[in-house]
KEPADREN-981102 format. One record per residue (C-alpha): residue in one letter; z, y, x. Coordinates in steps of 0.001 Angstrom, whole numbers, plus 500000, padded with zeros to 6 digits. Each point is the difference from the previous one (the first is absolute). Layout:
# KEPADREN-981102
aZYX...
END
This chain:
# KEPADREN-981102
x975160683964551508x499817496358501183x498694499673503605x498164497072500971x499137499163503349x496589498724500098x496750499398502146x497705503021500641x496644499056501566x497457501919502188x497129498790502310x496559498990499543x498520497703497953x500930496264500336x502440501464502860x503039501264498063x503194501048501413x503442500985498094x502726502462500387x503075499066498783x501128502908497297x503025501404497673x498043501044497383x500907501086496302x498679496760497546x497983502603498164x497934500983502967x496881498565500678x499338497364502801x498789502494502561x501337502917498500x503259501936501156x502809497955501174x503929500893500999x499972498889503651x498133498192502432x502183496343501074x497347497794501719x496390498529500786x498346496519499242x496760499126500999x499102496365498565x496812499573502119x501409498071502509x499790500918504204x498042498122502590x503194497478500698x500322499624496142x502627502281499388x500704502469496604x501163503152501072x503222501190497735x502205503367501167x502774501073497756x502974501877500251x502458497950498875x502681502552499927x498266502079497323x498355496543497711x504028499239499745x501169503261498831x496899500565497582x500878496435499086x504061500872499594x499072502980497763x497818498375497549x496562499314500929x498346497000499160x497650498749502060x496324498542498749x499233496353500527x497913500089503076x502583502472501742x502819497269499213x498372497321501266x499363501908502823x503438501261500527x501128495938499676x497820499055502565x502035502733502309x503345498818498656x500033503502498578x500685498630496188x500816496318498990x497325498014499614x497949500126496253x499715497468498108x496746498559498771x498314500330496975x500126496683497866x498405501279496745x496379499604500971x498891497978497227x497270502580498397x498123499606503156x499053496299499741x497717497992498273x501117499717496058x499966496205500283x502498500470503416x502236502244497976x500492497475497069x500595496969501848x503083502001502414x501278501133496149
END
């Protein structure tokens, strides 16, 4: 079974929220998950701040036995100088222009 940990998101429309889940790969997004280990809200407060709580404790050991956690929860986790930071993506060539591609090749 490979655990992942990964975003699962509730609220409203165009007002999400995300808990911070263990969950089995297989499972779906919202679906049943291994333990709870934080919240992130992205819409940011009235001073401008994103609202991230994690236990830290519990990311490292799910971390130290094998999980892998998805891209967004990474970059997350960098931010909090939970993880080392990711590095970026350089292979975004099928996204530009065709005439933009062939003059970088």
């Amino acid at each position: 079974m490979v655990v992942r940990i990964r975003l699962q998101r509730f609220g409203c429309v165009n007002r999400p929220f995300y808990r911070i889940v263990a969950a089995n790969s297989k499972a779906p997004r919202d679906g049943k998950f291994l333990e709870i280990l934080g919240n992130y809200n992205p819409i940011p407060q009235k001073d401008g701040v994103k609202e991230i709580i994690f236990n830290s404790e519990r990311i490292k050991y799910w971390i130290s036995v094998g999980a892998q956690p998805s891209d967004r929860v990474a970059w997350l986790l960098a931010k909090c100088d939970i993880l080392p930071a990711v590095p970026t993506r350089n292979s975004v060539s099928y996204s530009l222009p065709k005439f933009i591609a062939k003059q970088k090749k």
